[in-house]
N, CA, C and O atoms as CSV, one atom per row, in Angstrom:
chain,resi,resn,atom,element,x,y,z
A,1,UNK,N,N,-12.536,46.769,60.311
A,1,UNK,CA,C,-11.608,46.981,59.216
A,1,UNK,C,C,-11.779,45.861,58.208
A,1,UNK,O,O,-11.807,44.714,58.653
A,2,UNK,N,N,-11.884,46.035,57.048
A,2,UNK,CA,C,-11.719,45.109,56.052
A,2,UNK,C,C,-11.066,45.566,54.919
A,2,UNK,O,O,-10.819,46.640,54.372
A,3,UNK,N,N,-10.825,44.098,54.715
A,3,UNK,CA,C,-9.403,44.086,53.332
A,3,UNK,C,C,-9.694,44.318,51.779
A,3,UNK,O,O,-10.719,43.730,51.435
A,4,UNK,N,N,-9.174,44.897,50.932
A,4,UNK,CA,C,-9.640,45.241,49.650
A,4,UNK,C,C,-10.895,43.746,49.164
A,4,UNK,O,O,-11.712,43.816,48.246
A,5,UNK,N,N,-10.788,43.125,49.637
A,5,UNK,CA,C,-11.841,41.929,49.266
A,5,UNK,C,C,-13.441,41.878,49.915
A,5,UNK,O,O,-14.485,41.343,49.543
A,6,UNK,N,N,-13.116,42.586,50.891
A,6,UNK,CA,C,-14.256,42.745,51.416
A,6,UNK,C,C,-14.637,42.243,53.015
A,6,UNK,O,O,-15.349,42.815,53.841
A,7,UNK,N,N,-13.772,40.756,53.144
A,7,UNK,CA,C,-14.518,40.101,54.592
A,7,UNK,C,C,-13.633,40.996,55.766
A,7,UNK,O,O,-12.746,41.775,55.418
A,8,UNK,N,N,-13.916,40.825,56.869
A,8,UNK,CA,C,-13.058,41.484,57.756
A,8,UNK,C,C,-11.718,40.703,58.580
A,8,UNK,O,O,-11.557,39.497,58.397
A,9,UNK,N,N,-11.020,41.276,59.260
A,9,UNK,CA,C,-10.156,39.978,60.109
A,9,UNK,C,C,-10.592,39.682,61.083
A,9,UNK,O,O,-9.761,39.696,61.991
A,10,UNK,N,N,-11.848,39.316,61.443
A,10,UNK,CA,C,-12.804,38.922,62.119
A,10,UNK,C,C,-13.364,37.388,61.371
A,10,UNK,O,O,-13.316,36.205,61.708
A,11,UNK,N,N,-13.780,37.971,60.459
A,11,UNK,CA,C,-14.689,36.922,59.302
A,11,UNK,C,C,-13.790,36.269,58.848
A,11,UNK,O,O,-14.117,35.098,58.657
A,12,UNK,N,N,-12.104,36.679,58.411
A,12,UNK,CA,C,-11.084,35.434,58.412
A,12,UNK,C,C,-10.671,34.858,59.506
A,12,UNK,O,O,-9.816,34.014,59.237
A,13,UNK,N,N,-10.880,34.930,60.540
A,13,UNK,CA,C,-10.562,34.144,61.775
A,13,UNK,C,C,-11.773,33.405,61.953
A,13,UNK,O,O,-11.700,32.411,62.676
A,14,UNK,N,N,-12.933,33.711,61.408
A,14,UNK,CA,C,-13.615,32.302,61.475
A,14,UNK,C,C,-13.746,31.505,60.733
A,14,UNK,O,O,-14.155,30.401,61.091
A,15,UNK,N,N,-13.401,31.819,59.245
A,15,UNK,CA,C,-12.886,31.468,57.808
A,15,UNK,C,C,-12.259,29.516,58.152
A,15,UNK,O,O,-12.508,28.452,57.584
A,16,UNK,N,N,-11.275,29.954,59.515
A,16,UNK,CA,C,-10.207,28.935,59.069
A,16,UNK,C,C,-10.233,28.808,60.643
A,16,UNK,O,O,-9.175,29.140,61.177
A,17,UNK,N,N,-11.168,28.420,61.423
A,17,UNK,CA,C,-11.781,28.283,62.901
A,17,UNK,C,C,-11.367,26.748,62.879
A,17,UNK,O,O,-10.841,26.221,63.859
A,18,UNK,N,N,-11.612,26.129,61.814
A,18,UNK,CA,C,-11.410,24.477,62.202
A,18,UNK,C,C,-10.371,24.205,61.758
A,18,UNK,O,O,-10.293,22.976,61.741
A,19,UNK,N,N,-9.218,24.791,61.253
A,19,UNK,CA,C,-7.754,24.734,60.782
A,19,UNK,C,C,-6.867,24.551,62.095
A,19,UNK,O,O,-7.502,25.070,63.013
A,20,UNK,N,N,-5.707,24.047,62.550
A,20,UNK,CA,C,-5.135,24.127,63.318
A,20,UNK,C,C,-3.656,25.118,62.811
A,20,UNK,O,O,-2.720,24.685,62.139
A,21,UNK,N,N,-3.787,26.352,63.293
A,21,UNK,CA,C,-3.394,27.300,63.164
A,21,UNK,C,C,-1.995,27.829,63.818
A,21,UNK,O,O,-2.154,28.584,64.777
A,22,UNK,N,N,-0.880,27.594,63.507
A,22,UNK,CA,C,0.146,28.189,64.298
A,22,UNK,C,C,0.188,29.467,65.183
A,22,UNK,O,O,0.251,29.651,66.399
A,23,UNK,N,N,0.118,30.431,63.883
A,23,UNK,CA,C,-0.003,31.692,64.229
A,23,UNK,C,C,-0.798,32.577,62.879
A,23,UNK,O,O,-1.241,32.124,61.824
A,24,UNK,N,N,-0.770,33.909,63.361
A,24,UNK,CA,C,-1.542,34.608,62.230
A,24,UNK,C,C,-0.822,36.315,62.059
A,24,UNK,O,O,-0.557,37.221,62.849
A,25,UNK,N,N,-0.691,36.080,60.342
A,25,UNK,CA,C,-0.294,37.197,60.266
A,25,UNK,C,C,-0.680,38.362,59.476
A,25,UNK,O,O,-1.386,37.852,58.606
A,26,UNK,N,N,-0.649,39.500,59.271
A,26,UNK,CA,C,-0.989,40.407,58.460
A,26,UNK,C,C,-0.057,40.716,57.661
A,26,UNK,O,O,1.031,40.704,58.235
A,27,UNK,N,N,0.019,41.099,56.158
A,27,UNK,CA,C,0.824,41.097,55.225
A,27,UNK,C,C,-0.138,41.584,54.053
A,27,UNK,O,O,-1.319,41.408,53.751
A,28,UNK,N,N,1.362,42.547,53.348
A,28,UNK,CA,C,0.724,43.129,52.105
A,28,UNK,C,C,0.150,43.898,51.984
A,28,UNK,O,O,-0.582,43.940,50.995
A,29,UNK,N,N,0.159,44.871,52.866
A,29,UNK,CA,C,-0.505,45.910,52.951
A,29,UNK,C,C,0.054,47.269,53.946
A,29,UNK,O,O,0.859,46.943,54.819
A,30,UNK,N,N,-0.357,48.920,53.862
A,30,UNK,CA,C,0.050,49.971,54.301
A,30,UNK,C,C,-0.135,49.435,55.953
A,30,UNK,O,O,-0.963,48.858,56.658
A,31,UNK,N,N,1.172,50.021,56.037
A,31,UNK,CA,C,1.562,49.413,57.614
A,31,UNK,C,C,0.601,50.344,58.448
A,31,UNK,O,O,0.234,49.937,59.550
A,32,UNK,N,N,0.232,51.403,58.050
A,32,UNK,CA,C,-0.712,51.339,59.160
A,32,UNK,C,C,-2.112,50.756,58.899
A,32,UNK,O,O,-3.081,51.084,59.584
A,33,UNK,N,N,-2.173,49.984,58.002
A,33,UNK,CA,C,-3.414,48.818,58.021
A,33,UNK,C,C,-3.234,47.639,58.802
A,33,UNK,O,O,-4.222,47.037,59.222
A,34,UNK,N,N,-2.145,47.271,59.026
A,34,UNK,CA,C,-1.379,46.293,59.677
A,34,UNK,C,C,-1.742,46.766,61.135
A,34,UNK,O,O,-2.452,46.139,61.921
A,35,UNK,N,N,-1.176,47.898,61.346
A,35,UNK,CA,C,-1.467,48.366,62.946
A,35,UNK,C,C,-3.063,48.026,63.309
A,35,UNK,O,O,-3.415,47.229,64.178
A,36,UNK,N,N,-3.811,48.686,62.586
A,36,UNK,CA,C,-5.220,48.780,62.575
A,36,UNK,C,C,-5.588,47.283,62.466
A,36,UNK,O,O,-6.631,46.942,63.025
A,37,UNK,N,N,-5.026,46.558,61.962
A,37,UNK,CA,C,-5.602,44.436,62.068
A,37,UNK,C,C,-5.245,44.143,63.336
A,37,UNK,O,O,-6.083,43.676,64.107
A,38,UNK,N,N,-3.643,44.432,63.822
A,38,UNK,CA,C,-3.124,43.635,65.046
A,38,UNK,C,C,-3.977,44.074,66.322
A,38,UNK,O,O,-4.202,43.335,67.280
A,39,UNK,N,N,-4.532,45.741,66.149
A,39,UNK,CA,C,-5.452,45.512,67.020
A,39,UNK,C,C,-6.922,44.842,67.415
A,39,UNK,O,O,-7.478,44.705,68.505
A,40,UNK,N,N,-7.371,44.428,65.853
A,40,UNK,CA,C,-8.278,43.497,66.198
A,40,UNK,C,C,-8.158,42.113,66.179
A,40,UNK,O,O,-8.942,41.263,66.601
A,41,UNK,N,N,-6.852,41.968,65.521
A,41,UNK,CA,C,-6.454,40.320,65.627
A,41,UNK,C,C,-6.285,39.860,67.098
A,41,UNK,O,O,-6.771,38.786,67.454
A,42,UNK,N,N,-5.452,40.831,68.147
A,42,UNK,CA,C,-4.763,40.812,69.149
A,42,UNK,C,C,-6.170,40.297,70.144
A,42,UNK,O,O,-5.878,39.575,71.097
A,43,UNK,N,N,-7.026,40.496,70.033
A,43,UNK,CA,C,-8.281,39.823,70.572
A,43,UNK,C,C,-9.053,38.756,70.169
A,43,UNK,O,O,-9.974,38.244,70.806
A,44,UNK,N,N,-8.765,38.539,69.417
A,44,UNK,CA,C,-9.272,37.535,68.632
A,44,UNK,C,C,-8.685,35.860,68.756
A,44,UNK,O,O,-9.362,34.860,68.512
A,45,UNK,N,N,-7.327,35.886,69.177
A,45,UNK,CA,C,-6.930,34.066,69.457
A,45,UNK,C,C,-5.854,34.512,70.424
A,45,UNK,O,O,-5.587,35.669,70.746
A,46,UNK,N,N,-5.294,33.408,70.824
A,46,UNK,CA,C,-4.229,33.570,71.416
A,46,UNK,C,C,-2.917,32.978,70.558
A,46,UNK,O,O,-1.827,33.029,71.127
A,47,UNK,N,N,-2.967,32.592,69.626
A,47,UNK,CA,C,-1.838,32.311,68.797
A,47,UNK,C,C,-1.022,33.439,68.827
A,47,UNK,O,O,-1.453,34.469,69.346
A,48,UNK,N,N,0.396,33.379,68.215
A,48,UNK,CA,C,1.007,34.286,67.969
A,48,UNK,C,C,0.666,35.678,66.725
A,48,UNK,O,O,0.220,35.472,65.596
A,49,UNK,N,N,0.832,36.346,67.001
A,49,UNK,CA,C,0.026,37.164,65.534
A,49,UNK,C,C,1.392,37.969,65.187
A,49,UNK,O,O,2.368,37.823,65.922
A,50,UNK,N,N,1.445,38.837,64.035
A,50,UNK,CA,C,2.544,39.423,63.717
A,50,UNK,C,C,1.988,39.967,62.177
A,50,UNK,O,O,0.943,39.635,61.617
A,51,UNK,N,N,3.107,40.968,61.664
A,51,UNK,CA,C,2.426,41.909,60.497
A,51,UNK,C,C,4.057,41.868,59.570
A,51,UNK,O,O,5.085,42.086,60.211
A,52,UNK,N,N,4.126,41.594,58.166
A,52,UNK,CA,C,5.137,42.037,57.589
A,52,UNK,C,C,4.347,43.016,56.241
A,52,UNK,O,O,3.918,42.605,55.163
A,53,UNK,N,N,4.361,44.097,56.668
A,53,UNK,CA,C,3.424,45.278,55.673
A,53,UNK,C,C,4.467,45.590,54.509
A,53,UNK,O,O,5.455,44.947,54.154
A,54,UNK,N,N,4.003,46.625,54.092
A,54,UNK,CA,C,4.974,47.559,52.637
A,54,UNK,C,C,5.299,48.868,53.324
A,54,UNK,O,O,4.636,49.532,54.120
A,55,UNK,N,N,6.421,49.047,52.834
A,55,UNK,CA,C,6.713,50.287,53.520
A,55,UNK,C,C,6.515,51.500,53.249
A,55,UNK,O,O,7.322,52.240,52.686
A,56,UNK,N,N,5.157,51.859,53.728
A,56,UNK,CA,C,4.218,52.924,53.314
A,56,UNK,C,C,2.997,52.762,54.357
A,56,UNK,O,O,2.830,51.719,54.989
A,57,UNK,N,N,2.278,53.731,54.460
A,57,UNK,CA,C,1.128,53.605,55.458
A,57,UNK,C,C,0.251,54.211,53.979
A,57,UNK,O,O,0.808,54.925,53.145
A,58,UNK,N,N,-0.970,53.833,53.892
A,58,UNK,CA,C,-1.953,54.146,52.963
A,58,UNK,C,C,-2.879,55.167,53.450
A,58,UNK,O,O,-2.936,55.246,54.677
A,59,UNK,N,N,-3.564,55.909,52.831
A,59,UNK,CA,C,-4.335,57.094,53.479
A,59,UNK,C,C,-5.565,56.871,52.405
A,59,UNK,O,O,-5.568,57.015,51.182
A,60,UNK,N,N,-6.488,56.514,53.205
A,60,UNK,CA,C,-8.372,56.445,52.597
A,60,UNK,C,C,-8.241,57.621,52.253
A,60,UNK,O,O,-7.378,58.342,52.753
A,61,UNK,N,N,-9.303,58.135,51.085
A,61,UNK,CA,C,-10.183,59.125,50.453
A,61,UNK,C,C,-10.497,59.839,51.627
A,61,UNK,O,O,-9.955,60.909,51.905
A,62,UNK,N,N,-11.305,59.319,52.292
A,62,UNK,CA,C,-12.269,59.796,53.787
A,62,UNK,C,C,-11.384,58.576,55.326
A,62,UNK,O,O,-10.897,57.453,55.197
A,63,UNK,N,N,-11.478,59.215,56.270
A,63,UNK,CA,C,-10.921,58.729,57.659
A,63,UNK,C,C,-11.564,57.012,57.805
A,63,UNK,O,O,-10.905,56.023,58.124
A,64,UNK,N,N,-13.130,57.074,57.438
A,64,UNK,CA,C,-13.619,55.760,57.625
A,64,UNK,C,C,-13.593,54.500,56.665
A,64,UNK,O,O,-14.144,53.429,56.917
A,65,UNK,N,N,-12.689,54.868,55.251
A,65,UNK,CA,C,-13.522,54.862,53.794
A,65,UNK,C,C,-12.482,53.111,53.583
A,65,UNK,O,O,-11.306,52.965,53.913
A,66,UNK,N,N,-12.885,52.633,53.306
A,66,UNK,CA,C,-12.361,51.077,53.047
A,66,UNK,C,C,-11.978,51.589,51.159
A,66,UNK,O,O,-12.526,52.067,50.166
A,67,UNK,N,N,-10.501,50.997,51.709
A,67,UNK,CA,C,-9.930,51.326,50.134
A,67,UNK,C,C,-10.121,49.517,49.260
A,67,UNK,O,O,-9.738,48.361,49.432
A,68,UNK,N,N,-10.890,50.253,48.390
A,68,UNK,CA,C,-10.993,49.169,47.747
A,68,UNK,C,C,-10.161,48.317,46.888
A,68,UNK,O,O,-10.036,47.103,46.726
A,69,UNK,N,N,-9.446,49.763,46.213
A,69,UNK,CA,C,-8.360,49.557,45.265
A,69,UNK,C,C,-6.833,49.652,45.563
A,69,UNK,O,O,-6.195,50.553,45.018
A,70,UNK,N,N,-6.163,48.703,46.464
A,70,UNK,CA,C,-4.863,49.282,47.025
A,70,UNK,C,C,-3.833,49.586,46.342
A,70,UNK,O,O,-2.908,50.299,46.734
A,71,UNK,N,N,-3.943,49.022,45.201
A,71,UNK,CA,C,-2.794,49.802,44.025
A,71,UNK,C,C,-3.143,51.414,43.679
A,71,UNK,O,O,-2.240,52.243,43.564
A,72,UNK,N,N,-4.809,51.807,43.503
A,72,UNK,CA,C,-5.014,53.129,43.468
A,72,UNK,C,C,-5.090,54.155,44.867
A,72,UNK,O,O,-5.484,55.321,44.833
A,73,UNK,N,N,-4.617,53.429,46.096
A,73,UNK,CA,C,-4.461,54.504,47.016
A,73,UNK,C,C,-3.516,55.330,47.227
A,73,UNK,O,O,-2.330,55.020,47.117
A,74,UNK,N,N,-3.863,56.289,47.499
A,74,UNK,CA,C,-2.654,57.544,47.866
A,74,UNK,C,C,-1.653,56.339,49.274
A,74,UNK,O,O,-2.076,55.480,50.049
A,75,UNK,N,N,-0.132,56.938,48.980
A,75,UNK,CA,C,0.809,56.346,49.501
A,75,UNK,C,C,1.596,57.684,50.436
A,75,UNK,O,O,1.981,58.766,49.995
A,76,UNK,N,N,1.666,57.122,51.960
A,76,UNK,CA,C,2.703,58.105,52.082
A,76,UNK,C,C,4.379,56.783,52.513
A,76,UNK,O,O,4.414,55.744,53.173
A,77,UNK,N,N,5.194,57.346,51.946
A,77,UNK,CA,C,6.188,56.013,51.459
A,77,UNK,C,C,6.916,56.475,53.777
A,77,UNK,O,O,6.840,57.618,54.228
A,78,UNK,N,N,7.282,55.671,54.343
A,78,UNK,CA,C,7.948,55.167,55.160
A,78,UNK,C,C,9.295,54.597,55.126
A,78,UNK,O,O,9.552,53.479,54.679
A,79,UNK,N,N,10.369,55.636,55.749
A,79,UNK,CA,C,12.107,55.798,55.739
A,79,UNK,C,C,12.184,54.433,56.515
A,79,UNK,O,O,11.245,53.639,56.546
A,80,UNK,N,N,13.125,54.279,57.001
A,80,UNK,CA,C,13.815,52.891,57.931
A,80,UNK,C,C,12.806,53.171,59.556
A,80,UNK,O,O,11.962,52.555,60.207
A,81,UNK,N,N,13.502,54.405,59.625
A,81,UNK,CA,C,12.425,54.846,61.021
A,81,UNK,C,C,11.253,54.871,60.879
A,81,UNK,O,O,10.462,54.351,61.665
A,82,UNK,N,N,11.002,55.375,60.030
A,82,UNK,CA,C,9.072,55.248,59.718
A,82,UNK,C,C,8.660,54.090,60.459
A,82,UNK,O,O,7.896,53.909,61.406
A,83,UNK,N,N,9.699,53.050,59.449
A,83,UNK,CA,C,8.783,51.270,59.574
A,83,UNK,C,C,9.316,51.246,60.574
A,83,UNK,O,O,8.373,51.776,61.161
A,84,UNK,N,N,10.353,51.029,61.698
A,84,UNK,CA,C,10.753,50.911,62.862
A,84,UNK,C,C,9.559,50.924,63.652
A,84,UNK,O,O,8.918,49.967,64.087
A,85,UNK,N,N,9.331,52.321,63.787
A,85,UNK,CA,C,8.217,52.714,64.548
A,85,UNK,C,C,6.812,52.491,64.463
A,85,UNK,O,O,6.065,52.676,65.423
A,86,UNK,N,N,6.324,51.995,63.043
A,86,UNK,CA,C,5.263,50.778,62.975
A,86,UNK,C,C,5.285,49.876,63.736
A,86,UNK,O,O,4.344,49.614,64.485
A,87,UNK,N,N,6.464,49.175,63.680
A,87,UNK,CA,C,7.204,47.502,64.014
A,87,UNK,C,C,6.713,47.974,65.616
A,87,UNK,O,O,5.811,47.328,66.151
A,88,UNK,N,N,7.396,49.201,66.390
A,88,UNK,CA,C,7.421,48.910,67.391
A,88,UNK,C,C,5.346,49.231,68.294
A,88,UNK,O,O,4.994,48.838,69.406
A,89,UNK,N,N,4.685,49.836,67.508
A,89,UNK,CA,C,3.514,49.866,67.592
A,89,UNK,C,C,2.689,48.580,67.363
A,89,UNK,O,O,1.589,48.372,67.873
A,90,UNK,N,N,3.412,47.665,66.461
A,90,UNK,CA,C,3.047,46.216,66.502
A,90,UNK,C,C,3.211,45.120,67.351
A,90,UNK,O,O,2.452,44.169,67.534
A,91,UNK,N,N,4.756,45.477,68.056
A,91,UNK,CA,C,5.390,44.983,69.341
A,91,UNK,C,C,4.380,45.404,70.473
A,91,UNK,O,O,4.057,44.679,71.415
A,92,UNK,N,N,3.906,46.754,70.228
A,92,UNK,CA,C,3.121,47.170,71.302
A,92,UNK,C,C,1.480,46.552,71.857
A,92,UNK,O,O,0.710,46.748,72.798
A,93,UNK,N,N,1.551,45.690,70.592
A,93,UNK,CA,C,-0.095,44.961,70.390
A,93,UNK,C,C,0.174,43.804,70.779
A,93,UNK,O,O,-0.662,43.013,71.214
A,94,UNK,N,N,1.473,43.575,70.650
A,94,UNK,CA,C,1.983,41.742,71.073
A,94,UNK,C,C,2.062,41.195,70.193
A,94,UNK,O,O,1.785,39.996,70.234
A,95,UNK,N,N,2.462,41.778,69.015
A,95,UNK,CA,C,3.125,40.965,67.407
A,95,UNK,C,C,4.558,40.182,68.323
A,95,UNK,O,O,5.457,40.602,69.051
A,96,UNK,N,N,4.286,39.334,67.981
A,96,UNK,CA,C,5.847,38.299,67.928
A,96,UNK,C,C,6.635,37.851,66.912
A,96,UNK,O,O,7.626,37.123,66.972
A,97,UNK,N,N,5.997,38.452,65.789
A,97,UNK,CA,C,6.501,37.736,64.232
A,97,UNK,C,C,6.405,39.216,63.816
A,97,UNK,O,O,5.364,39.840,64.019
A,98,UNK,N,N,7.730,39.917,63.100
A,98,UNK,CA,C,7.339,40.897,62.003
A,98,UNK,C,C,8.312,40.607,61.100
A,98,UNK,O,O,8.989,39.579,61.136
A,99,UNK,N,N,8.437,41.729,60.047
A,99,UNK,CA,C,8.952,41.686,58.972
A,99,UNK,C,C,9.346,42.879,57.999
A,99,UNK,O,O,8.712,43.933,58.041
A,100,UNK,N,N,9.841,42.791,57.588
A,100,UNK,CA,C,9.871,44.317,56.466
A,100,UNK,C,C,10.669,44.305,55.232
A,100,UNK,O,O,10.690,45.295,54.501
């Protein structure tokens, strides 16, 4: 998965490898992009990880398609429950930090 910029959350976890790092979070983005990081963050350190997204899940052009432009992606907008049930799919990865 990678972020409208291009590197992945892979390539930022080695970005900042010699930083002493509390925890790590995902932010600013369609919560189910968030879902889709915590599962590769969730392998990646043992710090705490956690996601405070927008409340909306974003939908690519195509299933595989890296949105480049996140202001021009299609939005599907997310009620209280919507994001709940993100949150708790994030809980489910071992987020300890969220937000909304």
């Amino acid at each position: 998965m990678a972020k409208a910029s291009g590197e992945t959350v892979s390539e930022a976890i080695e970005a900042v490898a010699d930083l002493r790092i509390d925890a790590f979070l995902i932010n600013c983005c369609g919560a189910n992009f968030a879902t889709s990081a915590l599962r590769i963050l969730a392998g990646l350190t043992d710090c705490p990880i956690g996601a405070y997204a927008n409340s909306a899940d974003v939908i690519p052009a195509a299933p595989d398609a890296a949105v480049r432009d996140p202001e021009a992606a299609e939005r599907q907008p997310l009620d209280e429950a919507g994001y709940a049930a993100a949150v708790e799919r994030w809980l489910d990865l071992g987020a300890r930090i969220v937000g909304g």
